[in-house]
C-alpha positions as CSV (number, residue, x, y, z in Angstrom):
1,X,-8.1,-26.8,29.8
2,X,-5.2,-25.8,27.7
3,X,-4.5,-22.9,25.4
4,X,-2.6,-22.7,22.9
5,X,-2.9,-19.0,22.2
6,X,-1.0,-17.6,18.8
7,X,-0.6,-14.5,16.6
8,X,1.1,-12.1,14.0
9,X,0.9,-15.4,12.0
10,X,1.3,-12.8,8.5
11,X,0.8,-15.4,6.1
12,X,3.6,-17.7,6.8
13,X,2.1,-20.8,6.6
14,X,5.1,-23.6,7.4
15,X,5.6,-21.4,10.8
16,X,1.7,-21.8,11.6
17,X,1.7,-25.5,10.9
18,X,5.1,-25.9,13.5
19,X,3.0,-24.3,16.1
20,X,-0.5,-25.8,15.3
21,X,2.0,-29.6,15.7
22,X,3.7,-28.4,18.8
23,X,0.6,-27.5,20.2
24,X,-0.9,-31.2,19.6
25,X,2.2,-32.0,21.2
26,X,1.8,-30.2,24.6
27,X,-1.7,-31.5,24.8
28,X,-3.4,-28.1,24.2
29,X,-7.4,-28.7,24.2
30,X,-7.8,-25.2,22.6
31,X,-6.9,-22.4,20.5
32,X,-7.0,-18.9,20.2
33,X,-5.3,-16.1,17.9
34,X,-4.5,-12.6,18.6
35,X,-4.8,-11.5,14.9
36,X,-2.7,-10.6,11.8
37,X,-3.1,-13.8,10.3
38,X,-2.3,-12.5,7.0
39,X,0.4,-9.8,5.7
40,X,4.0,-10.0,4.3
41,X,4.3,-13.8,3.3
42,X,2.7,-15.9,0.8
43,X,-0.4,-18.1,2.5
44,X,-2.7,-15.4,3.7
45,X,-5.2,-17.8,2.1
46,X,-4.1,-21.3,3.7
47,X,-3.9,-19.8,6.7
48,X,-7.2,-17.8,7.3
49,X,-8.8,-21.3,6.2
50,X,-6.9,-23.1,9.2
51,X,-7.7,-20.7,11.6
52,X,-11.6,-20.6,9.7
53,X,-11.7,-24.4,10.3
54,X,-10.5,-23.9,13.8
55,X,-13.6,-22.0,14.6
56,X,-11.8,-20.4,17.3
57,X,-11.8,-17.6,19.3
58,X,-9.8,-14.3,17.1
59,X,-9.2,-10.8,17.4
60,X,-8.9,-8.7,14.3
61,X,-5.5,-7.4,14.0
62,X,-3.9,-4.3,11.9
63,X,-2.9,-6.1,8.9
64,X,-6.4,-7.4,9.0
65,X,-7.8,-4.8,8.8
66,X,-5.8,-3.4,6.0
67,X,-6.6,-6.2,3.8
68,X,-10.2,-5.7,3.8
69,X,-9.8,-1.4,3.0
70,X,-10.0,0.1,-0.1
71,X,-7.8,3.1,1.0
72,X,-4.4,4.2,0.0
73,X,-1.7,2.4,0.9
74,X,0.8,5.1,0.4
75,X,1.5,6.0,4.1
76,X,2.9,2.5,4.3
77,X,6.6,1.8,3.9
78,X,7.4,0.5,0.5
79,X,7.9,-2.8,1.6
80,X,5.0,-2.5,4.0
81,X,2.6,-1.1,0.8
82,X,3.4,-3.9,-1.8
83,X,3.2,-6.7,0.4
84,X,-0.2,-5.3,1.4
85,X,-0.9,-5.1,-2.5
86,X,-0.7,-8.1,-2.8
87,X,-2.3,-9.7,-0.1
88,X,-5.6,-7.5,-0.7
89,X,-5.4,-9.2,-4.7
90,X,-5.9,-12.7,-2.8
91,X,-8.4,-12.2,-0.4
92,X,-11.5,-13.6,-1.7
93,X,-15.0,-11.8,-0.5
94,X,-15.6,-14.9,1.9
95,X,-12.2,-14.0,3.3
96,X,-12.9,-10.6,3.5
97,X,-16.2,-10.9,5.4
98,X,-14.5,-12.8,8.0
99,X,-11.6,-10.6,8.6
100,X,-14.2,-7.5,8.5
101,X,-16.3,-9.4,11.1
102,X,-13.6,-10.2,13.4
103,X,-13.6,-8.2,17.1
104,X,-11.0,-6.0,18.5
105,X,-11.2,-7.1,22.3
106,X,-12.7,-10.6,23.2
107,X,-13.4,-12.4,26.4
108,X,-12.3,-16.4,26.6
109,X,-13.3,-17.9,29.2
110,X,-11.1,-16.3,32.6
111,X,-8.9,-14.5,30.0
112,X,-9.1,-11.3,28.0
113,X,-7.3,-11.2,23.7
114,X,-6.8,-8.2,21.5
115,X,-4.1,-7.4,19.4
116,X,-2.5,-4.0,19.8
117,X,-3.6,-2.4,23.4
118,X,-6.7,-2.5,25.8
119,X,-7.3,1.0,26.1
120,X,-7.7,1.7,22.4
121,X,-7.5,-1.1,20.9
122,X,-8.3,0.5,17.0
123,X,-5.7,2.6,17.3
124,X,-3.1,0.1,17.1
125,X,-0.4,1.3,19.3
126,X,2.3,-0.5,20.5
127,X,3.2,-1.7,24.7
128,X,7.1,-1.7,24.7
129,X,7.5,-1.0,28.0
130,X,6.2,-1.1,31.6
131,X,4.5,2.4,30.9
132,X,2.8,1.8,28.1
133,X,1.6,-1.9,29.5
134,X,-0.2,0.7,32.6
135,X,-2.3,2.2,30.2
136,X,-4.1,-1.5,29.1
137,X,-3.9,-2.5,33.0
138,X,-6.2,0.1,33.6
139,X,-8.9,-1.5,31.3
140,X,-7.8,-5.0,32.4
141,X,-11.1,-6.8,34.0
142,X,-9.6,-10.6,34.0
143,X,-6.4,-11.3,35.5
144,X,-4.5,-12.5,32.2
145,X,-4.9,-10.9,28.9
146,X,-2.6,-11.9,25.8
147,X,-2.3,-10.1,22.9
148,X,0.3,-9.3,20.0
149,X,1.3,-6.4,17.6
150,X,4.9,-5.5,18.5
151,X,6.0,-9.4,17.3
152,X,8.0,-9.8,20.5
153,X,6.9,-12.0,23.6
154,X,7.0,-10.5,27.1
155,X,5.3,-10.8,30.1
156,X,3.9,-7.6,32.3
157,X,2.8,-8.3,35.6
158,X,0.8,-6.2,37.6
159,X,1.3,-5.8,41.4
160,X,2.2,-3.3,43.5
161,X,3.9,-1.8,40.6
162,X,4.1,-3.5,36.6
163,X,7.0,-4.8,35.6
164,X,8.3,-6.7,32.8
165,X,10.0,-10.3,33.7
166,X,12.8,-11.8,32.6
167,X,11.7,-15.5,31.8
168,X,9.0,-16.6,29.5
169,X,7.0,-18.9,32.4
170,X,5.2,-17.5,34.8
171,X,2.7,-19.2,37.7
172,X,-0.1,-17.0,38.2
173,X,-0.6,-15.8,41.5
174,X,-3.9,-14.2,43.2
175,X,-4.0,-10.7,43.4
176,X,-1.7,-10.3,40.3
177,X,-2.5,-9.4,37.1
178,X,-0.9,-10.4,33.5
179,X,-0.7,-9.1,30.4
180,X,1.4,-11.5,28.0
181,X,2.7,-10.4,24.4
182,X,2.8,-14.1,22.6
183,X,5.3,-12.9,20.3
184,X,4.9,-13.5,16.6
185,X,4.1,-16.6,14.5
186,X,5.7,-15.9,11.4
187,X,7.5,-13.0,11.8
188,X,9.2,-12.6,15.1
189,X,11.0,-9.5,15.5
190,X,13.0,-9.9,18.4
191,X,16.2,-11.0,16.7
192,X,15.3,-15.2,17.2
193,X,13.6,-16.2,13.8
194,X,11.9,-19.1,15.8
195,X,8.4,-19.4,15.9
196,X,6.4,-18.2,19.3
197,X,3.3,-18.6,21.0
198,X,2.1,-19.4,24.5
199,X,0.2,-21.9,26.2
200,X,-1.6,-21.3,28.8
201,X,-2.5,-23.9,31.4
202,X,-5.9,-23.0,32.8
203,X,-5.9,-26.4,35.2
204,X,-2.4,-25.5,36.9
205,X,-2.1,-21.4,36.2
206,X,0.8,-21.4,34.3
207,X,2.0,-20.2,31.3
208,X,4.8,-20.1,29.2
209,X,5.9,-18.6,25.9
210,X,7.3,-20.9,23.5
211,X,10.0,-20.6,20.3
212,X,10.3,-23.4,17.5
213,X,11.9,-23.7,14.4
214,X,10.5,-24.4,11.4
215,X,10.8,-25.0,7.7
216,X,12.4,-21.2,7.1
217,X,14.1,-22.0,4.0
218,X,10.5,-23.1,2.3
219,X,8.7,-19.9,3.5
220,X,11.5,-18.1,2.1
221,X,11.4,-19.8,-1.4
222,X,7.6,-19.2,-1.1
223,X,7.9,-15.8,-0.4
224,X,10.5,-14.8,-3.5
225,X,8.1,-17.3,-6.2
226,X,4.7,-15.6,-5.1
227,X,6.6,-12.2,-6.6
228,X,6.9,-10.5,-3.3
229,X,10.1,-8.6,-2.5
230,X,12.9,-10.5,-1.6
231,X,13.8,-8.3,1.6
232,X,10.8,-9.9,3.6
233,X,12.2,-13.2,2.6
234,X,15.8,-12.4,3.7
235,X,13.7,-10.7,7.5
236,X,12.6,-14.1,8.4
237,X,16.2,-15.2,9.2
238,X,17.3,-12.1,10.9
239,X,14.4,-12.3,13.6
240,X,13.3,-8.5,12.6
């Protein structure tokens, strides 16, 4: 078995499809996502229907959640509030069933997906460092866990001590555990615009966290034509 596990894909549809092709590519037998499959772009629509036809595993992220609300939007940034807007005026009540149906923590197979964190999960808190990636270990009951929110990959692992690592492949060893940030879809914020997702290698215990470029300038043009503000156009380039 192979994984290809993806997520903060917010709506940017050209990134999704370079991922979904490189996955084909790497022989992945499998897919998962680790939520916000809509927000800031311009396909929340196309891409909840990929992900829909997918049937695959899917944790329900912040900006999913946000969608399907009613609330006020005004503790939002500005650029945060209208993009959220907007993306609520597309959702259809199919749509919004589905992201209201989606889990916050889900077991696949050997491996554990949620979005934000493990030990609150709804809360939607963000692991930037070794500390905060203790405080998920704790409620850690598979070895690897994946999961998303801060749109930066990075690997934790879990000895003696946790530790963040350097590279962006790891072999899984006994005893150890993992918890894997896939980085972001379609908006990675970690100054590289590419692409990122992981794959994991159930067969050979490996996994490794890859970046691809796509067709930025058409998500862009997207972006400014579907009347959204130009800024989260321009943040695709910048990697932030």
């Amino acid at each position: 078995m192979k994984y290809a596990i993806f997520g903060d894909i917010h709506a940017n549809l050209e990134a999704f499809q370079a991922v979904l092709a490189d996955a084909e590519q790497q022989g992945c037998t499998d897919y998962v996502c680790t939520g916000d499959i809509v927000g800031y772009a311009s396909d929340p629509n196309e891409c909840l229907r990929i992900v829909r036809d997918m049937d695959c595993p899917v944790v329900k992220g912040n900006h999913d959640e946000e969608a399907i609300l009613n609330t006020s939007l005004d503790g939002l940034n500005p650029l945060a509030k209208q993009a959220m807007e907007w993306t609520r005026a597309q959702l259809n009540e199919d749509e919004r069933d589905f992201l209201t149906n989606m889990k916050l923590v889900r077991q696949v197979a050997d491996f554990t997906i949620v979005h934000a964190t493990l030990d609150t999960p709804g809360s939607w808190t963000y692991v930037t460092n070794k500390f905060d990636a203790m405080a998920s270990f704790s409620y850690q009951f598979t070895q690897l866990c994946f999961y998303g929110h801060t749109h930066t990959p990075r690997i934790y692992v879990k000895g003696d001590s946790v530790e963040p690592l350097e590279e962006m492949e790891v072999n899984l060893e006994m005893g150890r555990k993992y918890f894997i940030n896939v980085g972001s879809t379609g908006q990675p914020r970690d100054g590289d615009w590419r692409a990122s997702y992981a794959v994991y290698d159930a067969d050979n215990q490996s996994v490794e966290v890859r970046r691809l470029e796509y067709d930025i300038q058409k998500a862009q043009d997207k972006i400014i034509e579907a009347g959204l503000p130009e800024m989260l156009a321009h943040r695709l380039s910048l990697g932030k």
